[in-house]
C-alpha positions in Angstrom: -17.7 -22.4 -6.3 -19.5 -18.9 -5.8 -16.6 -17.6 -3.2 -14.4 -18.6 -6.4 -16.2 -16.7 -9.4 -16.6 -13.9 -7.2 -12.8 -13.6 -6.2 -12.1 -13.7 -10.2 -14.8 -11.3 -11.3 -13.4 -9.6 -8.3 -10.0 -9.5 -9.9 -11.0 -8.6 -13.1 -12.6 -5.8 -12.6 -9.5 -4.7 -10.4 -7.4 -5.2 -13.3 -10.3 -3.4 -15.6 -9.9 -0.1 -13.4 -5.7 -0.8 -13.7 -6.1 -0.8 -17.3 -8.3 2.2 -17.1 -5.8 4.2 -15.5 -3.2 2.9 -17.6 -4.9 4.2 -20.9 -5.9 8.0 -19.0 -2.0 8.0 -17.8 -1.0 7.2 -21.9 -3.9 9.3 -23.2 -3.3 11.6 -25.4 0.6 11.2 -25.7 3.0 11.5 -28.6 4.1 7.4 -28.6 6.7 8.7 -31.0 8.3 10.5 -28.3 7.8 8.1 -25.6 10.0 5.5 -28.0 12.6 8.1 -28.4 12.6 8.5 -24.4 13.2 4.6 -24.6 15.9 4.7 -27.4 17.9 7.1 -25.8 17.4 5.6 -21.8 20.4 5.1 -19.9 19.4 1.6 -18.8 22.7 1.1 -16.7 20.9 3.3 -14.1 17.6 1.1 -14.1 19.5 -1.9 -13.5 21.4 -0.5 -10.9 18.0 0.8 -8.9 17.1 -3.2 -8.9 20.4 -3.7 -6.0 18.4 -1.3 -3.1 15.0 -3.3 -4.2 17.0 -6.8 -3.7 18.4 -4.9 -0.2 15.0 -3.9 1.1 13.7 -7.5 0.2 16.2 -9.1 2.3 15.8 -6.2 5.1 12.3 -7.1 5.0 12.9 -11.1 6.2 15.4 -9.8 8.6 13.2 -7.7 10.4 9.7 -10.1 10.0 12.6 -12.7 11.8 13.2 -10.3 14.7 9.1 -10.4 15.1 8.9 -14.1 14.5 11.2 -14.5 17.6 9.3 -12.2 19.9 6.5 -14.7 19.1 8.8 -17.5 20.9 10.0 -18.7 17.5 12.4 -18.9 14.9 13.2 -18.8 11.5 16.2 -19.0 9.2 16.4 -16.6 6.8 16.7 -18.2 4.1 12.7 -20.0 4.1 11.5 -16.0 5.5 13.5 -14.3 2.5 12.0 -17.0 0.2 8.4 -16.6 2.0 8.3 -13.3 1.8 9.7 -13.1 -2.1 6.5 -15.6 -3.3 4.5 -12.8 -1.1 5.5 -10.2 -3.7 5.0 -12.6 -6.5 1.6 -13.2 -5.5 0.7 -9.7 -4.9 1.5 -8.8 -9.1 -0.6 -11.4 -10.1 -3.5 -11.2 -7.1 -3.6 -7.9 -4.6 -3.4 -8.6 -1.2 -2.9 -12.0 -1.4 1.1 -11.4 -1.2 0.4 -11.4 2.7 -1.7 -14.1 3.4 1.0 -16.3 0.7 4.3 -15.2 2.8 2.4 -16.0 6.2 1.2 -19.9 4.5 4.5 -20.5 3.2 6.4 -19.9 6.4 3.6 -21.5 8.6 3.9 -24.7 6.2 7.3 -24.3 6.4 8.8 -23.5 9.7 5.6 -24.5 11.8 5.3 -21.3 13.0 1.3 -20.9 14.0 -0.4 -18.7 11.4 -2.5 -16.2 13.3 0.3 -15.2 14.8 2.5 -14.4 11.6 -0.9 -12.6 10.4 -0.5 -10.7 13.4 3.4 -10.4 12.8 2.0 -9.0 9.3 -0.5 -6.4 10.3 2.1 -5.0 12.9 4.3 -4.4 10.3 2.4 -2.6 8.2 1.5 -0.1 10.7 4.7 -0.1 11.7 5.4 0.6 8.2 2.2 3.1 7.7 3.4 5.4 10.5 7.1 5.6 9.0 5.3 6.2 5.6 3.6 9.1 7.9 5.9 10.5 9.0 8.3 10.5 5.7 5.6 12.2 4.2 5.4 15.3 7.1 8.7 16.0 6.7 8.4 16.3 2.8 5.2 18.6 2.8 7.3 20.8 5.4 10.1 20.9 3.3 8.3 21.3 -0.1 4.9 23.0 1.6 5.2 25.9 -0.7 5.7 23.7 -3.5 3.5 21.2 -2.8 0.5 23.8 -2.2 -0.7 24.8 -5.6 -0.5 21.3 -6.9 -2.4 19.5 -3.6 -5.3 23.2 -4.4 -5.2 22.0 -8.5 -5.4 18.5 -8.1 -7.0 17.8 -5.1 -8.8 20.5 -2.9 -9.8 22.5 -5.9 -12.1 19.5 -7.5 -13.3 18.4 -4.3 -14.2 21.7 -2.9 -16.6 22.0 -6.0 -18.3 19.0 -5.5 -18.9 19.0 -1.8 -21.6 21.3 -1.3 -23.9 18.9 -3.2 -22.5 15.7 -1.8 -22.2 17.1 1.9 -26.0 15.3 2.2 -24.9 12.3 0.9 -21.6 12.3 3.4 -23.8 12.9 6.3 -26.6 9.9 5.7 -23.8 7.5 5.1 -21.7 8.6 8.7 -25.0 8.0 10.0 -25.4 4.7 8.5 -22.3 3.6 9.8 -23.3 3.9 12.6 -26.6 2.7 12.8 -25.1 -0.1 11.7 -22.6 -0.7 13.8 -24.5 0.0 17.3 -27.1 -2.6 15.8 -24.2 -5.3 15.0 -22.9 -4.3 18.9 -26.4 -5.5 20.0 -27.1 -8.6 17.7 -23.8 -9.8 18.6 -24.7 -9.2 22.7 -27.7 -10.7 22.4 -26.7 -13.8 20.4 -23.0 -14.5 22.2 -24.4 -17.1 24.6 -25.8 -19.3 21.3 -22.3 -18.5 19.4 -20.5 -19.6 22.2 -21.8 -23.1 21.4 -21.0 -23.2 18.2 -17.4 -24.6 17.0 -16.5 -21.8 15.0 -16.9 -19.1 18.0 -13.5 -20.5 19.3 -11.9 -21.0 16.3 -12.2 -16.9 15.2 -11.8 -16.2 19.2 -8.6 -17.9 18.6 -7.8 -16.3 15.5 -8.4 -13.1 17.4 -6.3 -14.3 20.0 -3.2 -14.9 17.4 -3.9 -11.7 15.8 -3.4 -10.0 18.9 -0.1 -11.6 20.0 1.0 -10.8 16.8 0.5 -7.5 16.9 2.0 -7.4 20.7 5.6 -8.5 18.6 6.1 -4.7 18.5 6.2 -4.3 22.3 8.0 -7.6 23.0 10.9 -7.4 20.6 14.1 -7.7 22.1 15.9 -6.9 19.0 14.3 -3.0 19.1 17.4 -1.3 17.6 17.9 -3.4 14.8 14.2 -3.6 14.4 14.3 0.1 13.6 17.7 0.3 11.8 15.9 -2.6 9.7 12.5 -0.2 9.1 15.2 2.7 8.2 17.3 0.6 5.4 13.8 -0.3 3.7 13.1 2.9 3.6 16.1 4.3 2.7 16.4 1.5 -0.6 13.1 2.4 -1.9 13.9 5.9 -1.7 17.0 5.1 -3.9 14.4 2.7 -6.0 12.6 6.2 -6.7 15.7 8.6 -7.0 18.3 6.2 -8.7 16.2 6.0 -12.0 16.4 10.2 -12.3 19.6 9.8 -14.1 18.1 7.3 -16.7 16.2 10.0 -18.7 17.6 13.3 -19.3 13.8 15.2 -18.7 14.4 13.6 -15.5 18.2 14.1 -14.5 17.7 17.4 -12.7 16.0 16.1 -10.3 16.8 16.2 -6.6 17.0 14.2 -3.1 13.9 15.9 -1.6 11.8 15.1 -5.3 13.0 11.5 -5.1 11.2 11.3 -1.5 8.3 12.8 -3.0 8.1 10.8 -6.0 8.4 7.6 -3.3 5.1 9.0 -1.5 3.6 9.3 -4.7 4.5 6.2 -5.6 3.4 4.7 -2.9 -0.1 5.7 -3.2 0.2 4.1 -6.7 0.9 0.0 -4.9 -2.3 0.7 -2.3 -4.9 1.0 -5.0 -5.9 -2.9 -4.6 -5.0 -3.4 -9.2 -2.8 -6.4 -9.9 1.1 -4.6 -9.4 0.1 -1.5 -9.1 -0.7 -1.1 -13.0 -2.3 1.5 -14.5 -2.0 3.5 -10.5 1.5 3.6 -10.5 1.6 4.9 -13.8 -1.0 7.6 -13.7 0.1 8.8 -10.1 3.5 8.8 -11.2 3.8 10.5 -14.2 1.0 13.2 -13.3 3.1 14.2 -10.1 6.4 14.5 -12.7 4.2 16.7 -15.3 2.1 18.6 -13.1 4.8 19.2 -9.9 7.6 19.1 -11.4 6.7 20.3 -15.1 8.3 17.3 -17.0 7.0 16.7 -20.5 4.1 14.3 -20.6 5.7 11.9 -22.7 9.1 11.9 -20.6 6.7 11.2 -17.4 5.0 8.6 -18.4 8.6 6.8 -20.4 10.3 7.0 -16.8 7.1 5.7 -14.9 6.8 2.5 -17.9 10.6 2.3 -17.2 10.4 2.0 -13.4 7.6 0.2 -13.0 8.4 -2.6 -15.7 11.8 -3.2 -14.0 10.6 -3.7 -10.8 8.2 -5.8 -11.7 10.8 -8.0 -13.6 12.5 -7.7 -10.1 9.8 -9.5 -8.2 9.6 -12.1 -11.1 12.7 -13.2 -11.4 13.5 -13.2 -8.1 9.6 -15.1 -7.4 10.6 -18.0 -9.9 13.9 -18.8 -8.1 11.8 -18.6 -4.9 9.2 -20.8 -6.4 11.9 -23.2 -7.4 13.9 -23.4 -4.0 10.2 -24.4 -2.0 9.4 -27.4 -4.6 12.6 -28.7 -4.6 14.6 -27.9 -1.3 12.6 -29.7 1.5 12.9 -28.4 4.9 14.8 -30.2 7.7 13.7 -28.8 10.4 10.7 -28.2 12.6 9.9 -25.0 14.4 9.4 -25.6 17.7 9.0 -23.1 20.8 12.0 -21.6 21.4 12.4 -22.6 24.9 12.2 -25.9 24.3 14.3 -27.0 21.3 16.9 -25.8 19.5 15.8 -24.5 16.0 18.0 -26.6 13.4 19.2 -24.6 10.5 18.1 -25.6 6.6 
């Protein structure tokens, strides 16, 4: 009951600080001229950014399939596509909890063991962290000039202010950190040969143990080239999810290849701030990098950002209810077995 309230107050006041940068990204705007951006949208380009998010969805199962087979087992696409759509769902109404719903579904589902499609999980986000890394690299090289004043305005500037008074405060908590985890080392030393009794040492040293098969998958995947030409597609669609919608608004149309990469690192940012679908971050992060880097009106900024945002978020639904319909109704035939042992039926 407490682990319950606290998750909902936990969520509410995630979706209070969404809200709270949803109000500071519409603050102060003309909504007059926000409703004219919206009268006079080209809507034909919206819709048409929604085909490279359904691409990158389905790119996504492909690839978490070529991982689930370097586990020793297998799939069909169709229950990982619909796994990994209810993980989206979940993740606009609850953050975070997108990955631990894909990796239930599909465990339920294909009886594939779930530590090891958490670990299947984690890998892929580095994997998809580092790409994200190294995305971002190229643009500040290309842009560095660009990018320079804005990073010094928006970022260095108000940070450089307030460090020399919080430089104490940075200090004592490093030092806390680790205090505290040297003292955790030596408790959990100490104490191992009581834990070791207890039932629930081997269940979270086999959780550990799934984990880190899981995140082996990278090294043991015998699919590696279409691994990576899988990693490159989702890339590639949601850079066309960020550059596509230029040509919706005219304040926008000018816009090129090497600002629709930006806006996508931007963007970005704007989904890892734990709020319920990214509102309120998408939406403040977004439209200040249009005003401020790219000196598109206020009004204009925050219209395409509203614009963006709501669609793919109508994306995810849509596509989450037929999902959602498919797993009550459609019962699997099969059961996921080793690989070397049976044959994997298809659904």
């Amino acid at each position: 009951m407490k682990k319950t309230i606290a998750a909902i107050f936990r969520h509410l006041l995630f979706l209070a600080v969404g809200f709270v940068l949803l109000w500071l990204a519409l603050r102060g705007l003309d909504f007059s001229k926000i409703g004219y951006e919206f009268r006079n949208a080209r809507y034909i380009w919206i819709l048409l950014s929604l085909i490279p998010g359904f691409i990158a969805i389905v790119s996504r199962a492909v690839r978490w399939n070529i991982m689930i087979n370097a586990l020793g087992y297998k799939s069909t696409l169709g229950s990982t596509l619909h796994a990994v759509i209810i993980g989206y769902f979940a993740n606009t109404i609850f953050p975070r909890l997108g990955e631990v719903t894909r990796c239930t579904v599909l465990s339920r589902r294909q009886n594939i063991p779930l530590n090891g499609l958490f670990g299947t999980v984690i890998s892929e986000r580095i994997f998809d962290l580092i790409s994200l890394g190294i995305i971002s690299f190229f643009v500040i090289i290309a842009q560095f000039g660009f990018l320079r004043g804005f990073l010094e305005r928006m970022i260095w500037g108000p940070l450089s202010a307030r460090l020399p008074s919080m430089s104490w405060l940075i200090v004592m908590l490093g030092i806390s950190l680790l205090l505290a985890a040297v003292l955790f080392y030596i408790l959990f030393y100490i104490s191992r040969p009581y834990l070791r009794k207890r039932s629930f040492y081997s269940k979270i040293k086999d959780l550990i143990h799934g984990f880190v098969n899981g995140i082996k998958t990278i090294k043991n995947i015998k699919q590696k080239k279409a691994f990576i030409t899988h990693t490159l597609l989702i890339w590639f669609m949601y850079f066309l999810m960020s550059y596509i919608p230029f040509r919706a608004l005219q304040a926008t149309g000018h816009l090129t290849l090497i600002d629709g990469t930006t806006l996508l690192i931007m963007g970005s940012l704007g989904f890892v701030i734990p709020v319920p679908a990214g509102i309120g971050a998408y939406h403040w992060i977004v439209s200040k990098t249009l005003n401020d880097l790219y000196g598109i009106a206020s009004e204009a900024a925050a219209s395409f950002a509203l614009m963006v945002h709501a669609s793919q978020i109508f994306l995810v639904v849509f596509l989450g209810i037929i999902s959602m319909f498919y797993l009550l109704f459609i019962k699997k035939q099969s059961i996921n077995v080793n690989i070397g042992d049976h044959q994997q039926q298809d659904i």
